[in-house]
C-alpha positions in Angstrom: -53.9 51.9 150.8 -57.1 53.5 151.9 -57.1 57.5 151.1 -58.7 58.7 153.9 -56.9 57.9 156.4 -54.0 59.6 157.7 -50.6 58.6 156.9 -50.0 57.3 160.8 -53.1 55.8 160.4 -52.3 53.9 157.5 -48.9 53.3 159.0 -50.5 51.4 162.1 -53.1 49.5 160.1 -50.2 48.3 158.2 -48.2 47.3 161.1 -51.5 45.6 162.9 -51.6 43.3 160.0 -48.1 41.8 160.6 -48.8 41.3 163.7 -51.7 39.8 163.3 -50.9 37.3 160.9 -48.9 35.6 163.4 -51.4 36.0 166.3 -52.0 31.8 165.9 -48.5 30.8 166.3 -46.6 29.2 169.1 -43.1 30.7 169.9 -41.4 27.6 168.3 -42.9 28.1 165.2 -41.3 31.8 165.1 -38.0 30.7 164.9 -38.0 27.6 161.8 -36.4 28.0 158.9 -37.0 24.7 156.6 -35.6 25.7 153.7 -33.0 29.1 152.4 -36.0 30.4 150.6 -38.8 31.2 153.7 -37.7 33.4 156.5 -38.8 32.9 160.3 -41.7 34.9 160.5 -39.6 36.4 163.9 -37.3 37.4 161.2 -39.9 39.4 159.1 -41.4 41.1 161.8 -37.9 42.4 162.8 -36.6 43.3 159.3 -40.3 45.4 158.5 -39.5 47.0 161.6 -35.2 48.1 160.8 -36.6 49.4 157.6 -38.3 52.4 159.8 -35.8 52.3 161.9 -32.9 52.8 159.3 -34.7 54.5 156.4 -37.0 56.7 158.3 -36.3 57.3 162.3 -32.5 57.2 162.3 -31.7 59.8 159.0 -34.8 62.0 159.8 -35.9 62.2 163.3 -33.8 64.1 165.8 -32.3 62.3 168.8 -33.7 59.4 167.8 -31.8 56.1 169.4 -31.5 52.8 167.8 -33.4 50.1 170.0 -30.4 47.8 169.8 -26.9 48.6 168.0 -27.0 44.8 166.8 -30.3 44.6 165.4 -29.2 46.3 161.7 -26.7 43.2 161.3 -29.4 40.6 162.2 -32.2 42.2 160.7 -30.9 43.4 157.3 -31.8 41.4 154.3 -30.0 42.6 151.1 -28.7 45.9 151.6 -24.9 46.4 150.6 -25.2 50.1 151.2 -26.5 49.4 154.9 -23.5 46.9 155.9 -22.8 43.7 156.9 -26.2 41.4 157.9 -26.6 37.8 159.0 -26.6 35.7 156.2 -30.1 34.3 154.5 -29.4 31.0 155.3 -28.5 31.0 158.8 -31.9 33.2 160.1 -33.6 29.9 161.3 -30.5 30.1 163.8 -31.5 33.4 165.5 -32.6 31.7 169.3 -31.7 35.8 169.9 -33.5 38.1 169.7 -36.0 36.5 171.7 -39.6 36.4 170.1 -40.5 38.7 173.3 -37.5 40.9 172.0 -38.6 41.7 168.5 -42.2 42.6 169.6 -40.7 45.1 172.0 -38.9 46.3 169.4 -41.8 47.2 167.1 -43.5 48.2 169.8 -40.5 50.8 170.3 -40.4 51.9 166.5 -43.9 52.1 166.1 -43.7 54.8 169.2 -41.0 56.7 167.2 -42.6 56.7 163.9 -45.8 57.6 165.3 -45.1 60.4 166.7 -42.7 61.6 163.6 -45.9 61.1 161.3 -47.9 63.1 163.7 -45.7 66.3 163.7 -42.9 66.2 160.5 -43.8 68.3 157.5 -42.7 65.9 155.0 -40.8 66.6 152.2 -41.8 64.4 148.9 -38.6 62.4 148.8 -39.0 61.1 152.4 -43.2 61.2 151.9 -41.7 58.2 149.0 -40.0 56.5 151.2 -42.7 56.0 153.7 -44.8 54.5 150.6 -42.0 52.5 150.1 -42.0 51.2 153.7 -45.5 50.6 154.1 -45.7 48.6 150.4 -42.5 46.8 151.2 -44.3 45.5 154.6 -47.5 44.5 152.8 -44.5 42.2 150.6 -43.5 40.7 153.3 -46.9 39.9 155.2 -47.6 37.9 151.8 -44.3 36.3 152.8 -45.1 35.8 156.1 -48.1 34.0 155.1 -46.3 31.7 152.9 -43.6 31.2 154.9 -45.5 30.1 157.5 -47.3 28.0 155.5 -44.4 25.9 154.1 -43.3 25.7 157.7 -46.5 23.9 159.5 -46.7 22.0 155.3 -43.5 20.1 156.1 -44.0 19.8 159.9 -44.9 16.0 160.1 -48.0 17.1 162.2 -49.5 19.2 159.4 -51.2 21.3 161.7 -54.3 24.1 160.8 -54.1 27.7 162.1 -56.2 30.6 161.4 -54.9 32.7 159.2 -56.4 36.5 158.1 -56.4 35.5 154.6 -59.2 35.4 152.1 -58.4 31.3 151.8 -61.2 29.6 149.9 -62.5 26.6 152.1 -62.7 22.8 150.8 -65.2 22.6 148.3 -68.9 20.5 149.2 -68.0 18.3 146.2 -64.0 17.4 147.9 -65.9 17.6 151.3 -68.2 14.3 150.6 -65.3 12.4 148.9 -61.7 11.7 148.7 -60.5 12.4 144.9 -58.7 9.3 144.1 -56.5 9.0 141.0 -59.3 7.6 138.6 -61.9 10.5 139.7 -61.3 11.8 136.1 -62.4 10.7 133.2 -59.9 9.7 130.7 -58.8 12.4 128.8 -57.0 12.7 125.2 -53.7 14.0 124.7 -54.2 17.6 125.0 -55.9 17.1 128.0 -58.6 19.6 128.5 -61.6 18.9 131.0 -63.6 21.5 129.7 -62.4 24.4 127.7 -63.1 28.1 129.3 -64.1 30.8 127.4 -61.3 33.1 126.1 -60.3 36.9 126.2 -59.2 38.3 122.8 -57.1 41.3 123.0 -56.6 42.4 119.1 -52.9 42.9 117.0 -52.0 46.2 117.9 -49.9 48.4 119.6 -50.6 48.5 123.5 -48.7 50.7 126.6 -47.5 49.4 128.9 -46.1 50.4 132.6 -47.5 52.6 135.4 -49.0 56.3 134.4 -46.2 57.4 137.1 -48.6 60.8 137.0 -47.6 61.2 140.9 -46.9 59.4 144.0 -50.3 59.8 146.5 -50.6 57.2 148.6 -53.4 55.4 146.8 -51.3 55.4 143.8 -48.1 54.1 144.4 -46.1 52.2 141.7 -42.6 50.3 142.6 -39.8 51.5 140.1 -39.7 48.2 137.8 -43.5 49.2 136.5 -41.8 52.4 134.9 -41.2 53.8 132.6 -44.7 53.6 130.6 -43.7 52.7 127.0 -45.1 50.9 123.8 -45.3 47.5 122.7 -46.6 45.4 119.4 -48.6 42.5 120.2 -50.1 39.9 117.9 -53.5 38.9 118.4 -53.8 36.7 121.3 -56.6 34.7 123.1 -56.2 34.1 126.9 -58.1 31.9 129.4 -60.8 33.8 131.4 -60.3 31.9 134.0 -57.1 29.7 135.9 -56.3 26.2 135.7 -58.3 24.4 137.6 -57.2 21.2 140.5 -59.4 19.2 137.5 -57.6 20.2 134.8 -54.0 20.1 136.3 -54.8 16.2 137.9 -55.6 15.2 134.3 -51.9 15.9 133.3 -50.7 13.9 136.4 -52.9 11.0 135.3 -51.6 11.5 131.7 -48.1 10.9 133.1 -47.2 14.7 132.8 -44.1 14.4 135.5 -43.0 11.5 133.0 -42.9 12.2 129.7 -40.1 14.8 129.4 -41.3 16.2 125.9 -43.4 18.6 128.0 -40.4 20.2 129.9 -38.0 23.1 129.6 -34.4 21.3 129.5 -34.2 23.4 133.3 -37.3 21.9 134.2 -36.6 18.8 133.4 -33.3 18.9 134.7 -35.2 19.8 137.8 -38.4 17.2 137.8 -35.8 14.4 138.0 -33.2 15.7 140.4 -36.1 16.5 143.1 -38.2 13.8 142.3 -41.4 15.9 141.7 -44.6 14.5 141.4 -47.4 17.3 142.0 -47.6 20.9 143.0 -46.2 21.8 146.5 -48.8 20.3 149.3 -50.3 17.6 147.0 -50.4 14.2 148.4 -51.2 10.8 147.1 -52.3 8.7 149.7 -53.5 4.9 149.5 -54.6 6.4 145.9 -56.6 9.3 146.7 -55.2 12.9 146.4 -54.8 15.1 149.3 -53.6 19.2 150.2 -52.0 21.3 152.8 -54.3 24.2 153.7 -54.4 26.4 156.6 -57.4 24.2 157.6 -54.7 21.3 157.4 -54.9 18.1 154.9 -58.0 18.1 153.0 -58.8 16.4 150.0 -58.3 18.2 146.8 -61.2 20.6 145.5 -61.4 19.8 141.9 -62.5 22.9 141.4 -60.7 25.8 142.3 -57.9 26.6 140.7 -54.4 24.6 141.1 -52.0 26.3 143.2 -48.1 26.3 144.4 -46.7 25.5 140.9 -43.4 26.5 139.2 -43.4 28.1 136.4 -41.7 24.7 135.1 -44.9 23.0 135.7 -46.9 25.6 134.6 -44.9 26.0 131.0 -45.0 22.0 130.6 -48.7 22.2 131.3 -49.3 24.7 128.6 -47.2 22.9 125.6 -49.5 19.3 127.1 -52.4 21.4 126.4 -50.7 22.2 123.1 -51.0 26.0 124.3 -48.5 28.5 126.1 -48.2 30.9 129.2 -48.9 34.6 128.1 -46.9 37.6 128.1 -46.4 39.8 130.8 -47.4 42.5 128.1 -49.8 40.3 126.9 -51.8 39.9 130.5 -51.4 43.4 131.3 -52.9 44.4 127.6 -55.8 42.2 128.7 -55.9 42.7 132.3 -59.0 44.8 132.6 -61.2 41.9 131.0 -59.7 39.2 133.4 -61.0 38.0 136.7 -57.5 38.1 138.4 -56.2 38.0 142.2 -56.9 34.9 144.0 -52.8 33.3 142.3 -50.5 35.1 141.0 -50.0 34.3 137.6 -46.9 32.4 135.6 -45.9 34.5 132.4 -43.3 33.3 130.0 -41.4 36.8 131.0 -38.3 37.0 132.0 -37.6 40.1 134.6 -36.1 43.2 133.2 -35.5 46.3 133.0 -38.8 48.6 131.2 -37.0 51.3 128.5 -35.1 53.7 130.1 -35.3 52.5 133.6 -32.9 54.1 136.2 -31.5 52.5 138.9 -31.9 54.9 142.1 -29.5 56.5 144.2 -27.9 54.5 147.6 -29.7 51.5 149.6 -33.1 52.1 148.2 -31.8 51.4 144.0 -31.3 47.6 145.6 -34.8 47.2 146.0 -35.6 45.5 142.4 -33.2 46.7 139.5 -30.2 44.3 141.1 -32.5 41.4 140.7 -33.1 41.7 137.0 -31.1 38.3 136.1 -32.4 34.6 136.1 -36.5 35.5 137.6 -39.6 35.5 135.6 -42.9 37.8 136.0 -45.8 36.9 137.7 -48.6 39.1 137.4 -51.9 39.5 139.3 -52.5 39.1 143.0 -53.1 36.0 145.8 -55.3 35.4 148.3 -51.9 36.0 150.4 -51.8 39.8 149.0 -53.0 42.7 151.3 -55.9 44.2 149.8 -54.7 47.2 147.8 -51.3 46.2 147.5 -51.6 44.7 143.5 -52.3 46.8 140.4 -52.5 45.5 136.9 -49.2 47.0 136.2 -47.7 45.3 139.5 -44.5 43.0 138.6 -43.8 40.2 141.2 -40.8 37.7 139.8 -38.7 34.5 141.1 -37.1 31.7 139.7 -38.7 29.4 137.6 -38.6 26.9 139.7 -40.4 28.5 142.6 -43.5 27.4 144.4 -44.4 28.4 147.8 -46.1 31.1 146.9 -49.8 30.9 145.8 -48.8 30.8 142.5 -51.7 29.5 139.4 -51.6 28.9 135.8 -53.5 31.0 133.0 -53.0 29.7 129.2 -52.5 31.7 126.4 -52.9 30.9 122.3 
């Protein structure tokens, strides 16, 4: 968030982004729903919007009237507290609300709440639960961008849109040539292309976890980075910089997706049954290796680093490398020396609770404790996150086998 402005104004440059995220889709592309795990983006700009609605306007503004009584069961995602909602799976079935509906309806919202901002002395529980609002739409606009991508990525067409995203574009090198499968030289079996210098954080004892010294708006922390506590690490060397395209086609051509003495038993398990071959958007074509960007099918830039990997792939490209993921202790110990932010970055972390972490009180407590089972940390940022939105303490997490976000590799040893 940007200090100086006032809360409304942070609200509505919040709000603007949503919207304009989606300014280069058609109305058909609002509605699809290709897989359980990526919403309609007409879904996210109506759930962001019943989250004022329900946590803000209707306990806190007087005679304020919900825009539609049906809207809380269609837009809810996961709140038990809040009632019954349309299940994940069937969003991509919403025809209504029309596309037209759900922009009215932020239109109506963004009335309310702009006027409550304007003239409500808030108190610092509700001033918390704005913060909460305006950070839990900058989650979903990363969403929205992903979501959107795996859409037009598995629409036959593989169409480009613009997209207000810090994207890198194809590199010169991919630009004058397609990378074919023997554009790498042979490498040995640990399979490095060129070792990057590394960051040494030293044995020691390290803290861990947001300050949590108050709640301004430029400071705000979700309640899995609390509370602050102590850790021993062992010395530890990490990469100072991501896997690269390079780096990660050398395992393909080492017969990585084959040789199941890389893989987790899980990710093995999972290689097989879904037949994976590359990271999400890759594509092997008459020999030569393609990607889905927003720009549409390009060939691969050998170097920038790989993207839309599980943390599967990522762990069995560590141990080929004869190295491992980090720590999420480990990254955040070393996060100030590391040029982080364009993937968010695999640990070998699973997701839970920090000592002494409390579960809050009614529909807001759902927001991350009740997910502390079966997800591992990613830490960093993407070119997908709104600027200001990540921290060095910040903990993202999904399951392991996970990759439509812009998720990248960092090794550890």
């Amino acid at each position: 968030m940007i200090a100086e402005q006032t809360l409304t104004e942070q609200y509505l440059r919040v709000r603007a982004h949503s919207e304009a995220i989606c300014r280069g889709l058609e109305t058909e592309d609002y509605v699809v729903q290709p897989i359980a795990d990526v919403s309609p983006p007409k879904w996210h700009l109506g759930h962001t919007t019943w989250f004022w609605e329900t946590f803000v306007l209707q306990p806190n503004a007087p005679g304020y009237r919900i825009f539609h009584e049906d809207f809380s069961y269609v837009f809810n995602s996961y709140y038990e507290t809040v009632g019954k909602r349309v299940l994940r799976t069937d969003r991509g079935n919403l025809s209504r609300p029309t596309v037209t509906g759900v922009y009215t309806y932020r239109a109506y919202v963004d009335e309310h709440m702009s006027r409550f901002l304007d003239t409500d002395d808030l108190s610092p529980d509700l001033y918390a639960i704005i913060q909460l609002g305006l950070n839990h739409e900058q989650q979903h606009q990363e969403l929205l961008i992903t979501d959107i991508k795996y859409s037009l990525g598995h629409n036959p067409l593989l169409p480009s849109i613009e997209m207000p995203i810090n994207y890198p574009p194809p590199s010169k090198a991919a630009e004058k040539k397609h990378i074919g499968t023997s554009a790498l030289p042979a490498q040995n079996g640990r399979g490095a292309t060129g070792e990057s210098k590394g960051i040494t954080i030293s044995e020691g004892i390290y803290a861990i976890g947001h300050p949590h010294t108050n709640q301004a708006i430029d400071s705000f922390y979700f309640d899995n980075e609390i509370s602050r506590h102590k850790v021993y690490l062992n010395e530890t060397t990490l990469a100072s910089s991501l896997t690269t395209n390079a780096e990660y086609l050398a395992f393909i051509e080492a017969g990585g997706y084959q040789n199941f003495r890389h893989w987790l038993s899980d990710g093995w398990a999972w290689v097989k049954a879904n037949h994976i071959q590359a990271p999400l958007y890759w594509h092997n074509i008459d020999g030569e290796w393609w990607n889905y960007t927003f720009e549409g099918l390009v060939p691969i830039a050998l170097d920038e680093p790989v993207c839309h990997v599980s943390q599967y792939e990522a762990d069995a490209y560590a141990r080929w490398r004869g190295q491992r993921l980090p720590t999420e202790f480990e990254w955040e110990a070393a996060a100030d020396q590391l040029n982080w932010g364009t993937r968010w970055e695999w640990t070998n972390s699973a997701y839970l609770p920090y000592p002494g972490f409390i579960t809050a009180e009614g529909a807001v407590g759902e927001y991350n404790g009740k997910f502390m089972s079966g997800q591992i940390v990613l830490r960093g940022a993407s070119v997908a996150t709104p600027e200001g939105h990540s921290r060095p303490t910040y903990r993202n997490f999904f399951q392991p086998d996970k990759r439509w976000q812009f998720t990248g590799i960092r090794l550890a040893k």
